[in-house]
N, C-alpha and C positions, 0 to 999 in steps of 0.2 A: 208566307207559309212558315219559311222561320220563325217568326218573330211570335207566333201562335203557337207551335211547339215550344221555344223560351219560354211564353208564358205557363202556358199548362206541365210543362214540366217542374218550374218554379213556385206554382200552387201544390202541385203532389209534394214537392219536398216540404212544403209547411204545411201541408195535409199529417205526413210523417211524424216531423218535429215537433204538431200538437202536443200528443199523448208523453213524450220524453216532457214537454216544459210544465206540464200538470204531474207528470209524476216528481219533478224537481220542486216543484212548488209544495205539495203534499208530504213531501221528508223534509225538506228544510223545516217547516211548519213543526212537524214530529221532533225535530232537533232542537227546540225551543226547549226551556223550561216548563215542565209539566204545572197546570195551572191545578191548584186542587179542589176536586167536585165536593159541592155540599153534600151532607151525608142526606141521605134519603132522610126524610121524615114522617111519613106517615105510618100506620100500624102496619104487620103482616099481613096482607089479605091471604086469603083461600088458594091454596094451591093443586093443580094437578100437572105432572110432569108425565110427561108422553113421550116413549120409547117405540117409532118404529122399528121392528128388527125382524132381517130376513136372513134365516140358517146363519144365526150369531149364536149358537150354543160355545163357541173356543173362549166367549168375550163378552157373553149378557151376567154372568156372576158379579164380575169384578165392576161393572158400568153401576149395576143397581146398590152396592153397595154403599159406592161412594154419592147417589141421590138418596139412600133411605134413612141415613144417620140424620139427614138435613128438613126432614117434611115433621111436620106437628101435628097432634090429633086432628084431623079434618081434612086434611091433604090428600091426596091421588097419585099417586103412580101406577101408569098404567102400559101393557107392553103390549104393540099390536106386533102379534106371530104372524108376517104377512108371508104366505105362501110356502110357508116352511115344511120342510122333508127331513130336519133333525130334530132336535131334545130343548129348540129354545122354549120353546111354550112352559114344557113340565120342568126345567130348570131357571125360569122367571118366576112360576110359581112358588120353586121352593123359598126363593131368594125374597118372596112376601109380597112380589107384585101382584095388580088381576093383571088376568091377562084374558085377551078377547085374539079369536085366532080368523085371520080373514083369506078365505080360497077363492081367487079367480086369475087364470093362466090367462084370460083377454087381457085384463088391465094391469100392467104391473106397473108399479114404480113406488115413489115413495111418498108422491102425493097422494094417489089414490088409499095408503097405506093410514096417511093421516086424517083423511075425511074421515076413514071409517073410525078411529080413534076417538076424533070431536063428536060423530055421531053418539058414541057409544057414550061417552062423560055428557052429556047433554042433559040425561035422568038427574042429577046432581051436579050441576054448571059448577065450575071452582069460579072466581073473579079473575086468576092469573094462568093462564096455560102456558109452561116453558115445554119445549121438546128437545131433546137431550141423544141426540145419537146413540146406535146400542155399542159403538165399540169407542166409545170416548169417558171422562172420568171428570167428576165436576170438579173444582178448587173447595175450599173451604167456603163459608160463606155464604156460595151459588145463589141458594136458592132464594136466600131473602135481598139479597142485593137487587138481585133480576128482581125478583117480585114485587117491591118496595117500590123500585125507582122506576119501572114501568107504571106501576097507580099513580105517583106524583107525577110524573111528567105527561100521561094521558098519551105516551106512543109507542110503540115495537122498543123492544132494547134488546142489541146483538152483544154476548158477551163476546170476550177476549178467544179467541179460536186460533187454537196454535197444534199444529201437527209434530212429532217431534222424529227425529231419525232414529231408528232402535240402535241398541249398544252393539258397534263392530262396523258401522254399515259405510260403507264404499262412498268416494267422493263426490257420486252424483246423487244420494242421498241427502248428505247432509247441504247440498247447494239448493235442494229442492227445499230443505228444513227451513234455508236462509231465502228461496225467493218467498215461499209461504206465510215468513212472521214480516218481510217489506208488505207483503199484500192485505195481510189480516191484521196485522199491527201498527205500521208505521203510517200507511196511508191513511184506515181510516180514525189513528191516533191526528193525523195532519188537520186533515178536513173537520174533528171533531173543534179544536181549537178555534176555528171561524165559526164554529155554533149549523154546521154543515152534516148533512147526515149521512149513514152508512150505508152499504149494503149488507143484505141479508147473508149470510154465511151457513144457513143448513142445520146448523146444531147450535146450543145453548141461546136458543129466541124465546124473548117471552113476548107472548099479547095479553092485553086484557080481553075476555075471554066477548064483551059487548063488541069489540072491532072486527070479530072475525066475519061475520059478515061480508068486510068490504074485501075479500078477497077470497079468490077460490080455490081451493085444495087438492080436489078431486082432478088431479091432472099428471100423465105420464113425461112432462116437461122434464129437459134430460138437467137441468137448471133451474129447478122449482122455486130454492130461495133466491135468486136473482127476479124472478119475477112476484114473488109473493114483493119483495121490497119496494120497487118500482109500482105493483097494485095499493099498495098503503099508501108511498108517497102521491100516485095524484089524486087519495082521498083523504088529500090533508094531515096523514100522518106517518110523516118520514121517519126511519128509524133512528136509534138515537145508539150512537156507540157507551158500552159500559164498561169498560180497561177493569173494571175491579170486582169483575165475578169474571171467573179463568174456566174454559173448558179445554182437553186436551186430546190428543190421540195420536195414533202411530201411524208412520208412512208400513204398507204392507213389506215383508221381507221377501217377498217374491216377484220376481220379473216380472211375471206375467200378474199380478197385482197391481204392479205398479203401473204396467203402461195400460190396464182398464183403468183403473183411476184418474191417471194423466190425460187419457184420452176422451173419456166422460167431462171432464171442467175445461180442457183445452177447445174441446169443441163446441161446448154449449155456449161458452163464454166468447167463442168468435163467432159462434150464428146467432145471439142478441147485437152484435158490435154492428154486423155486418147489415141482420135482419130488423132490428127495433132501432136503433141510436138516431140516424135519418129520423124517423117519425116522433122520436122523444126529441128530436132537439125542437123540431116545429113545436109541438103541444105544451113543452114547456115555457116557451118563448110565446106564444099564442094565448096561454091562460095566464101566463104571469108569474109560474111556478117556481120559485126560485130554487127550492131544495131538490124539486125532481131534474131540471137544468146541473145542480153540481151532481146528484147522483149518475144522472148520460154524461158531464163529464168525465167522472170516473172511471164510470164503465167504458170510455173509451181508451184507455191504460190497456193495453193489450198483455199474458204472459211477458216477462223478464225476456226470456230468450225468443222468442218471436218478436218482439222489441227490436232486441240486438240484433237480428242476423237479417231484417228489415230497414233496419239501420246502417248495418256495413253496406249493405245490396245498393244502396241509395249514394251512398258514399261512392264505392266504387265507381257506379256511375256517372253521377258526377266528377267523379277525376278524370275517368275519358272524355267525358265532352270537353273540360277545360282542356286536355292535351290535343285533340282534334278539330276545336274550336275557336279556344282560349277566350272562351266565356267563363269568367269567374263567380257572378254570383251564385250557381246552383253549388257550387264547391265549399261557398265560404257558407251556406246555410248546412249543408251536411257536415262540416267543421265542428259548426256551433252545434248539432244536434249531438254528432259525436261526443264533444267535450264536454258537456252537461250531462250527459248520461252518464259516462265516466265519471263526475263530481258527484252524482247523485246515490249512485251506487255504493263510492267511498264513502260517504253520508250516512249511507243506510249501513252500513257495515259498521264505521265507526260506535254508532249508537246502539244497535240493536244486535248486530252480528258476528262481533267479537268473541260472544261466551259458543256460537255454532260452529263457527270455522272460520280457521285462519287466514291472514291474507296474503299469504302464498298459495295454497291453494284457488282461493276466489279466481286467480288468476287465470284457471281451469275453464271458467265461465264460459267463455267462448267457444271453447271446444266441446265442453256439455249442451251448449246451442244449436251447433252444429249435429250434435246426435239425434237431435229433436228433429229434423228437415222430415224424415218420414211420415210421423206423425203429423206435420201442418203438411204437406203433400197428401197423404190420409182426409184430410179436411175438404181437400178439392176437389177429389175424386169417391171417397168412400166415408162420407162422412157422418159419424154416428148420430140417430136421431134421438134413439130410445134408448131410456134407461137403463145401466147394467151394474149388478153389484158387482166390487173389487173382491178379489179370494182375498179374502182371509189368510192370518198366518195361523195354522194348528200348533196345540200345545203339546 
């Protein structure tokens, strides 16, 4: 009976250490010298860019702005007013968008928000549909980048998606700023370098506008773009990371913003881990798939800080059994999970996190983890299914 708990105890700890040595593997990778992509070659195709936005009047002005300077005669911007009770509609409109306004209190979410969008652009199909968050801001460039190198490469292209800390904002801001550019920058900068592809990240995707099809929209999934990605990849069309169209946006300046927000991605992204990963490791292994296989790897990379304090819990463990035992192997695997997470983190900081925060602060990390226990405790017992927007910050 011992010898059976050793064992199964010593598979959870390399159950654990998985997701730490793919995420070690994915920043080293990113630490490499950046290889540099062909520039797109084909012509501009037809653009429509698709703004779901729900009671975003504080933030639909300045979003359309920086997509309208970038479209050519023949392009679409278009802004679905989903379920709105403010001014976004009639200040979309001023701003030059159409806008189509869609009311139903049964379905909310942001899928449901986009079907009706693609319905509505249908009458005049563009070749490229990008969708563009209403409270985000493109880079220069955006729109032909995405549009160009989605035509040539014939799959999804996620742009650069980076959230940024607003000016003034408290330490556990900007470590949220530093776990967000490891997750939407480094990793799938890593994975792009082996010719591996990305996950979906909700804003700045383009398709070409024949693919949409193989996937379905109209859905309250509290994680839509994690499953739009994984629907493309097992129809053959994985997405394809593009570092060089940049979309942006702001962590909310409100408490209570922030932990709907946190708790919206924290949760959907541990009920895919918990609920699909299982059945995506079989299907891709079963059909052969290799790119939907590295994307359930990926997705098996849990939050930074549920990492870590799933990590220490493990550890500790491990050191009482070796003191009440003096079995050593479960100690010296939680060691090693330790120390590479710790080297990987230095890694990612070195490279990417230097210009967000310091590395005295970082040091904080642990104890911003520890604040977090609620919210995964939140996940076991009240854990959110449906959709909710984050407040806003008012101007």
């Amino acid at each position: 009976m011992m010898t059976l708990l050793y064992w199964l105890f010593c598979g959870l700890l390399a159950v654990i250490v998985l997701p730490v040595m793919i995420l070690f593997i994915q920043i080293l990778l990113a630490c490499l010298p950046m290889r540099t992509l062909a520039s797109p070659k084909g012509a501009r195709p037809r653009v429509a860019v698709l703004v779901p936005a729900h009671n975003e009047a504080s933030v639909i002005e300045a979003t359309l702005r920086t997509v309208r300077s970038q479209l050519l005669e023949g392009d679409r911007l278009l802004v679905v007013a989903d379920n709105c009770s403010d001014d976004t509609a009639a200040l979309a409109r001023s701003a030059g968008a159409e806008v189509v306004e869609r009311k139903d209190v049964h379905q909310r979410g942001k899928g449901y928000a986009l079907d009706f969008g693609v319905r509505y652009l249908a009458n005049a199909a563009p070749d490229v549909l990008i969708i563009v968050d209403a409270d985000c801001q493109v880079g220069d460039g955006f729109v032909e980048c995405l549009a160009v190198r989605c035509i040539d490469s014939g799959r999804p292209v996620q742009s650069l998606n980076l959230m940024r800390a607003p000016a003034g904002s408290g330490l556990k801001v900007q470590l949220a700023e530093f776990a967000w550019c490891v997750k939407n920058r480094a990793r799938p900068q890593g994975w792009a370098r082996l010719g591996l592809p990305c996950q979906l990240m909700g804003t700045g995707m383009a398709f070409a506008w024949r693919d949409l099809p193989l996937i379905e929209l109209a859905s309250g999934h509290i994680v839509e773009d994690l499953k739009m990605g994984l629907d493309f990849c097992r129809s053959g069309k994985p997405p394809l990371f593009c570092p060089d169209a940049l979309v942006t946006s702001y962590f909310p300046r409100s408490e209570e913003g922030l932990i709907t927000q946190r708790t919206r991605w924290e949760h959907g992204h541990l009920g895919v881990i918990l609920g699909d990963t299982p059945k995506l490791f079989v299907e891709s292994i079963g059909k052969g798939n290799g790119s939907l296989l590295a994307m359930t790897l990926d997705l098996l990379v849990p939050p930074l800080a549920l990492l870590t304090l799933v990590l220490a819990a493990a550890f500790a463990l491990s050191g009482l059994v070796l003191v009440l035992t003096g079995v050593l192997a479960p100690a010296l695997i939680a060691s090693a999970g330790v120390t590479i997470l710790g080297m990987t983190v230095f890694l990612a900081w070195s490279q990417f996190g230097r210009d967000i925060i310091s590395f005295s602060a970082l040091m904080y990390a642990p104890l911003y983890a520890l604040k977090k226990i609620p919210l995964y405790v939140g996940f076991l017992f009240k854990r959110q299914v449906e959709w909710v927007r984050s407040k806003r910050d008012e101007n």
